[in-house]
C-alpha positions as CSV (number, residue, x, y, z in Angstrom):
1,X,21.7,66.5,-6.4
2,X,21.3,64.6,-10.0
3,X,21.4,66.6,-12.5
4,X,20.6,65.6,-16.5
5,X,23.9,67.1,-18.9
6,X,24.7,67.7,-22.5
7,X,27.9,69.9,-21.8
8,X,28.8,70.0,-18.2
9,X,30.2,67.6,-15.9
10,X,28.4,65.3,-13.4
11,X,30.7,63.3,-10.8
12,X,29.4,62.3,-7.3
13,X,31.5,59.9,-5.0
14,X,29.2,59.0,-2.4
15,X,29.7,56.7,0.4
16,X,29.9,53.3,-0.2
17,X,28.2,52.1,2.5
18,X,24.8,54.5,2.0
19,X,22.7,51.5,0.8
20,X,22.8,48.6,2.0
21,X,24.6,45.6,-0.1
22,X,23.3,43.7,-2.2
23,X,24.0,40.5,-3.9
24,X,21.7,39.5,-6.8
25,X,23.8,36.7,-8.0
26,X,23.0,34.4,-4.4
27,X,19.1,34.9,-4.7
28,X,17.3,31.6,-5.7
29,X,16.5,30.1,-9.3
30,X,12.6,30.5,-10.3
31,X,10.8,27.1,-10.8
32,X,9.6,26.5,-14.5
33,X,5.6,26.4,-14.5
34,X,5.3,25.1,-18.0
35,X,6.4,24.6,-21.6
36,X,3.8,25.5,-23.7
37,X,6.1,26.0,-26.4
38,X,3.6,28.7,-28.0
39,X,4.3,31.0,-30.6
40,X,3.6,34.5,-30.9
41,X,4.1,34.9,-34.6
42,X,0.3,35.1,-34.9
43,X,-0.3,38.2,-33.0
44,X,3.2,39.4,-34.2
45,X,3.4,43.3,-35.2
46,X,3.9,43.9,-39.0
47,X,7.2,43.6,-41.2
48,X,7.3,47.7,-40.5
49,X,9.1,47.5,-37.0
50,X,12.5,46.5,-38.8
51,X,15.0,47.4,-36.9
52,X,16.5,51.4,-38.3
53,X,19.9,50.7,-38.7
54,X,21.9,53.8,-39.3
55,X,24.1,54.5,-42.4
56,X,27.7,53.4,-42.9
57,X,29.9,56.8,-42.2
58,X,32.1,55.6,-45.3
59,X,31.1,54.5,-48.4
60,X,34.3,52.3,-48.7
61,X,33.8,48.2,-48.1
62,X,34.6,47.5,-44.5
63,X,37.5,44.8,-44.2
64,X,36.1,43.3,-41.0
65,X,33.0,42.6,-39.6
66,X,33.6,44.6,-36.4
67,X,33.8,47.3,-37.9
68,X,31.2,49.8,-36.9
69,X,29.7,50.5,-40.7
70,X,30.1,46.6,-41.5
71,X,27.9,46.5,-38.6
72,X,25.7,49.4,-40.2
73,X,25.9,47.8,-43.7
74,X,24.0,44.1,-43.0
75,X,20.5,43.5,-41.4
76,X,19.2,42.0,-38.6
77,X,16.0,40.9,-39.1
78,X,15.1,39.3,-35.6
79,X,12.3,36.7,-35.9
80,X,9.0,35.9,-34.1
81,X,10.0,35.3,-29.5
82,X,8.6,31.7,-29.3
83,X,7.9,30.7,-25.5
84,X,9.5,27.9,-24.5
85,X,8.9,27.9,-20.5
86,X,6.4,30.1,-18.3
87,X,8.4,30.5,-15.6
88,X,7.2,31.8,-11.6
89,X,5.6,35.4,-11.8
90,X,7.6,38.1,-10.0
91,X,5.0,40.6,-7.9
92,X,3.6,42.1,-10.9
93,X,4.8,41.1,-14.1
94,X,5.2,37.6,-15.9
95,X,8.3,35.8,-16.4
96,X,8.8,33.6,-19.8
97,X,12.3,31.6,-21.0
98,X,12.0,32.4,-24.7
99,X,13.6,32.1,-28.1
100,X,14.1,33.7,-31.0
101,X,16.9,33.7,-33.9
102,X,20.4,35.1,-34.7
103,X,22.3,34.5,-37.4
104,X,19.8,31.3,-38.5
105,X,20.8,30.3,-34.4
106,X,18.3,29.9,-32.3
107,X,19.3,31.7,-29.0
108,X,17.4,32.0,-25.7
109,X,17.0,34.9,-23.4
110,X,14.6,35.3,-20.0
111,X,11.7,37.7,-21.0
112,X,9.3,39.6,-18.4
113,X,5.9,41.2,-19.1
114,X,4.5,43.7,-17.1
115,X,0.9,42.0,-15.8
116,X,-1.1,45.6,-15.8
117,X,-3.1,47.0,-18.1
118,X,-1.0,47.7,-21.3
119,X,-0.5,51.6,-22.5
120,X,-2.0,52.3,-25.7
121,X,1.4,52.3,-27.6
122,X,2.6,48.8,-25.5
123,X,4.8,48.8,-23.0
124,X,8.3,50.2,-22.8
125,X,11.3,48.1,-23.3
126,X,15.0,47.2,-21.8
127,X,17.0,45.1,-23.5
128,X,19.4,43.8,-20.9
129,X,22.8,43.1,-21.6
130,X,25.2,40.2,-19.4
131,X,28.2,41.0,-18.2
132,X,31.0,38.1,-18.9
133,X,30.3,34.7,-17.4
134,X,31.8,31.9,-18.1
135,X,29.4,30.3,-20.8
136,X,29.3,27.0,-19.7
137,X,28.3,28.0,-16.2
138,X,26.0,30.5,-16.9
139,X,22.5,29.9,-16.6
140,X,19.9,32.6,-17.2
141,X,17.1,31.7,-14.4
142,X,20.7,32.5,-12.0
143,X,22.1,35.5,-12.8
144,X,21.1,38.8,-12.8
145,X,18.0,38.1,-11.0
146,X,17.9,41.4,-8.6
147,X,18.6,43.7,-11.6
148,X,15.7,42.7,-14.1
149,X,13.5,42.1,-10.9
150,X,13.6,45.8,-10.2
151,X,13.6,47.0,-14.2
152,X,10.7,44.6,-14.6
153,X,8.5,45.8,-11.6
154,X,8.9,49.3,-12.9
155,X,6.8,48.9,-15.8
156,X,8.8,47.9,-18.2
157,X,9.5,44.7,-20.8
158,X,13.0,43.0,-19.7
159,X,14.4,41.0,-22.5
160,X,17.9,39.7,-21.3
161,X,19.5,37.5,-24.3
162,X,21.6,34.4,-23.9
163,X,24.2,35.7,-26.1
164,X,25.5,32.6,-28.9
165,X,26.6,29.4,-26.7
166,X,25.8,30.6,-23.6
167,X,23.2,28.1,-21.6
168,X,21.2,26.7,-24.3
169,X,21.8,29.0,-27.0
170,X,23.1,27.5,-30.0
171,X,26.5,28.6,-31.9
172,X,29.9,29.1,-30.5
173,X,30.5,31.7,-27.5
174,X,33.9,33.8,-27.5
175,X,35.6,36.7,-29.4
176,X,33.8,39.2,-28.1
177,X,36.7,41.8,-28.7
178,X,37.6,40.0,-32.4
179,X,34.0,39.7,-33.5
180,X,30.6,41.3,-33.3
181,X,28.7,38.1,-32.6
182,X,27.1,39.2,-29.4
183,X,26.0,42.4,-30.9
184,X,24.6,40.8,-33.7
185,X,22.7,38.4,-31.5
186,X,21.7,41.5,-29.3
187,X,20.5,43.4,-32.0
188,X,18.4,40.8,-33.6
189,X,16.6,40.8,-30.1
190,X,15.9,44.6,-30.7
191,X,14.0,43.3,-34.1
192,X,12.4,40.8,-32.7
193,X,10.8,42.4,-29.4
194,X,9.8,45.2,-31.8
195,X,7.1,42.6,-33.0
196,X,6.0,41.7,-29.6
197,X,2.7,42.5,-29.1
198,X,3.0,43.6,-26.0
199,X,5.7,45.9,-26.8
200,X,6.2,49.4,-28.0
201,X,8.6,49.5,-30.9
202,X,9.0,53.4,-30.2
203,X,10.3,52.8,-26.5
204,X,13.6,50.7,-26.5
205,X,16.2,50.9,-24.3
206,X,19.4,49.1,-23.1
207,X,21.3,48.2,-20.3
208,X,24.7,47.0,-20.0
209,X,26.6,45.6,-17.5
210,X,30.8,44.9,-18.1
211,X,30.8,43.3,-20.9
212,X,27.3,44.3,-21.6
213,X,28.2,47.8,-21.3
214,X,30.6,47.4,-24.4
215,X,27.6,45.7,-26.2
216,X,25.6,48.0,-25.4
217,X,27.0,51.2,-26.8
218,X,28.0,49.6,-29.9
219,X,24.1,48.4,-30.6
220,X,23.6,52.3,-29.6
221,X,25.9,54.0,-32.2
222,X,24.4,50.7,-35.2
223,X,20.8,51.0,-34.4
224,X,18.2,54.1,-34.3
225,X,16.1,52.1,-32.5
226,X,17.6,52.2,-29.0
227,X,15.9,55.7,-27.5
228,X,18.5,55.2,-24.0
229,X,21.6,53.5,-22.6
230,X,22.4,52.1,-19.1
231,X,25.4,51.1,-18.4
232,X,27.2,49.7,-15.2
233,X,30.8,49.4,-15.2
234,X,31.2,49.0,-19.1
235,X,34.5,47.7,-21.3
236,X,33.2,51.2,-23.0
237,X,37.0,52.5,-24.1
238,X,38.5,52.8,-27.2
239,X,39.8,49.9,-28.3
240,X,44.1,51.4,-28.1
241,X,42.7,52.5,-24.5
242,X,41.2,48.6,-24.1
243,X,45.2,47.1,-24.5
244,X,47.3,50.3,-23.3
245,X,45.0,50.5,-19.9
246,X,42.6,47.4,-19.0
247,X,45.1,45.3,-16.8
248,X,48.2,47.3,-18.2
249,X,50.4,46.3,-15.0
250,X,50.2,42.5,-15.4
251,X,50.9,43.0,-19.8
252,X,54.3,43.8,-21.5
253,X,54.2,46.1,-24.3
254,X,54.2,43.0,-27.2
255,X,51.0,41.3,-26.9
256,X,51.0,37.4,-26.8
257,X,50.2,35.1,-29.2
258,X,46.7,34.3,-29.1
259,X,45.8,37.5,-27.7
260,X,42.7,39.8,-28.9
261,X,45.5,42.4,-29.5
262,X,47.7,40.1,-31.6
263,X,44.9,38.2,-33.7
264,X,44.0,42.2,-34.9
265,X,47.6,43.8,-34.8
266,X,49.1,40.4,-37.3
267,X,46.4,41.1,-39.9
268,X,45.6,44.8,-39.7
269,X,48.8,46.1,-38.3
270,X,49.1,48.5,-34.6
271,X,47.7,51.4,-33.6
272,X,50.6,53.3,-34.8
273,X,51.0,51.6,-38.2
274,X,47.6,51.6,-39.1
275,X,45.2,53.8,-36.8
276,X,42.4,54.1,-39.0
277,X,41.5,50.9,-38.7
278,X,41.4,50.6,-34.5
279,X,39.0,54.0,-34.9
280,X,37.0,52.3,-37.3
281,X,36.2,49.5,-34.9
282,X,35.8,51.2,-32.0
283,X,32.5,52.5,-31.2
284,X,33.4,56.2,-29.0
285,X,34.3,57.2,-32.4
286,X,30.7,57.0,-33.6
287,X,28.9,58.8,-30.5
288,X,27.8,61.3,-32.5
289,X,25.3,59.5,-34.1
290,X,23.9,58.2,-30.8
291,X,19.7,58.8,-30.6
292,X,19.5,58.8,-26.9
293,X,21.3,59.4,-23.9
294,X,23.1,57.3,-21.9
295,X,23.9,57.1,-17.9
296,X,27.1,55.5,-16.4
297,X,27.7,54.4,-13.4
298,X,31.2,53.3,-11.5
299,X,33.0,51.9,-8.5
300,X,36.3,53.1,-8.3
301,X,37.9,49.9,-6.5
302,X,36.4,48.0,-9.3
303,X,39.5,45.5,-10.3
304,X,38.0,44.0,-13.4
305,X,37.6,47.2,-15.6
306,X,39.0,50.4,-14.9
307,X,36.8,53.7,-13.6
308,X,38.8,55.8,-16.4
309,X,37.0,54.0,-19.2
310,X,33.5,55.7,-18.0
311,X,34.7,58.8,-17.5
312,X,36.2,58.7,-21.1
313,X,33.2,57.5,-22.6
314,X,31.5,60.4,-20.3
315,X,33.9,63.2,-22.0
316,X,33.6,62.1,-25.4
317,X,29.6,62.2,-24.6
318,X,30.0,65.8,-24.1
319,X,32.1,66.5,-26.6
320,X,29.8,65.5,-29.1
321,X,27.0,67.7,-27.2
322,X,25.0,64.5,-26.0
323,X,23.0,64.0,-23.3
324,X,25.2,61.9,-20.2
325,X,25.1,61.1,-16.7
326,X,27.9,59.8,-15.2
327,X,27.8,58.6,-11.0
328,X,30.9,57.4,-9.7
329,X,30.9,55.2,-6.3
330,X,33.7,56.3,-3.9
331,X,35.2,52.3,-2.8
332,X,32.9,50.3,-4.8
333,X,33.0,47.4,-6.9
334,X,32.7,45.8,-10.1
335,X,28.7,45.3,-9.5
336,X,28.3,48.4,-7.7
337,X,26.9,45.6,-4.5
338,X,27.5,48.5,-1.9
339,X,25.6,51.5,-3.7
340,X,23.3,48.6,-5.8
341,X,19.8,50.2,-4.5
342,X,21.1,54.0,-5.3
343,X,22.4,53.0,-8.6
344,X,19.0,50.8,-9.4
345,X,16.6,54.0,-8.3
346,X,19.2,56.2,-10.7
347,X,19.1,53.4,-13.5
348,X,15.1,53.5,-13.1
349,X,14.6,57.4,-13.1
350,X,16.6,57.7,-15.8
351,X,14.2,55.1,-18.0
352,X,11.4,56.6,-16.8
353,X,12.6,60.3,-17.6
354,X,13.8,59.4,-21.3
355,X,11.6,56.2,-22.1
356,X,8.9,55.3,-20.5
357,X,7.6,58.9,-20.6
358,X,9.0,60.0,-24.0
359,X,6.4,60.4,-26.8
360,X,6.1,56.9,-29.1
């Protein structure tokens, strides 16, 4: 039985062969329809839906920009979504390759539009976060397709971004770790699907997948605007837990030149000779501040990023008295491909329960 938590603990292994596997990466690539190429600034919401980005914790000047209040301290004022493709319908929603701009880049992401008549307020939204893939393979009409297929048919507006040089966005791709580029460009996408006409501003959430699950709670812990978090197998530790425990059996104890570790560690120092800087960049330390809940899910024979990091995202949730679901999958993998159909229907309900049916 599921059960919603703000200070107890939730952990179900269940079998991993209960639903059947699924692999969303093989299904086929949608045909393009058209380019119209058409604009939606005219029917765009007001300057009022900026996004709410919450206040620095420390009135000092942050010394880099991934810091979590030099990510609190800038804007991101999103832009207009231009369409640049109408792509083939799924069952009951439109499909669109869009555009928008990050930075002064203009990056593309894969938009869907419920096709039935719109609630009052505009329909809720998911903001869907990547995992990593290699940029210059990664093609947005490829990947992913099962996921936003089932977050789309449920009602909702899936915006998944092409993060900064990935496909066709502009800019370089990289440093995800070192910089807050892919945040930045994530965020701006909050701003701009707040103008959408079709969307309501009061009704965002996020998911997160790898990669996209460290994304995703740093947007969460910057921006008011994100009402609850999904994520699936997320780089969601601390960043002395990220060196000390992600791969830890193939690393020696000195990182190597050109590492993550050692680009931070030969400006700013180590964890032990300057910790207050590796809290300051890492996001758990700012859960408090979180204006939603968030869900986590895990395999634990995932190979590419460690179980352990969810459930110590999961205790730190509790700690700070917020709400969190956390479902681990007893012999399952990085995507979750065994258990994919549970964790979907989980990943749905929990929308549903905290944002499609909240009050805008």
């Amino acid at each position: 039985m599921k059960k919603t938590l703000s200070s107890w603990f939730l952990l179900l292994l269940l079998i991993p062969n209960a639903c059947e596997t699924t692999d969303p990466a093989s299904l086929p690539r949608s045909p393009v329809l058209g380019t119209p190429s058409s604009l939606l600034a005219s029917q765009s919401r007001s300057s009022g839906t900026a996004l709410q980005v919450l206040a620095p914790a420390s009135l000092t000047t942050a010394s880099h920009p991934l810091q979590i209040d030099a990510m609190r301290a800038r804007e991101y004022p999103g832009s207009d979504i231009v369409i640049e493709a109408t792509l083939d319908p799924g069952a009951n929603y439109s499909r669109y390759y869009v555009s928008y701009l990050s930075d002064g880049l203009k990056i593309y992401a894969l938009m869907t539009v419920p096709t039935g008549e719109k609630p009052p307020t505009g329909w809720p939204v998911v903001i869907f976060n990547h995992g990593y893939i290699p940029p210059n393979v990664y093609r947005t009409t490829e990947r992913y397709i099962a996921y936003v297929d089932q977050l789309a048919s449920s009602g909702y507006i899936v915006f998944k971004s092409d993060y900064r040089g990935h496909d066709r966005s502009e800019g370089a791709a990289g440093g995800v770790y070192t910089q807050p580029n892919y945040s930045i460009d994530v965020l701006n996408a909050v701003a701009s699907v707040k103008r959408h006409p079709d969307a309501d501003p009061n009704r965002i959430g996020m998911w997160g997948h790898s990669m996209g699950g460290y994304i995703t709670l740093r947007s969460m812990v910057v921006a008011a605007d994100i009402k609850a978090g999904v994520i699936w197998a997320g780089v969601v530790a601390r960043y002395p837990d990220l060196y000390t425990r992600w791969n830890a059996g193939a690393r020696s104890t000195t990182p190597s030149p050109g590492s993550w570790v050692y680009s931070l560690q030969q400006t700013y120092g180590s964890v032990e000779t300057n910790p207050d800087f590796w809290r300051s960049i890492s996001a758990n330390g700012y859960v408090q501040d979180l204006n939603g809940p968030i869900q986590l899910h895990h395999g634990t024979a995932d190979h590419d990023v460690p179980w352990e990091f969810s459930e110590m995202l999961y205790n730190e949730l509790l700690g700070a008295n917020k709400v969190a679901e956390f479902y681990m999958y007893d012999g399952d993998n990085h995507n979750i491909s065994n258990n994919f159909s549970l964790a979907m229907q989980r990943t749905v309900e929990f929308f549903d329960r905290y944002l499609k049916n909240r009050l805008s």
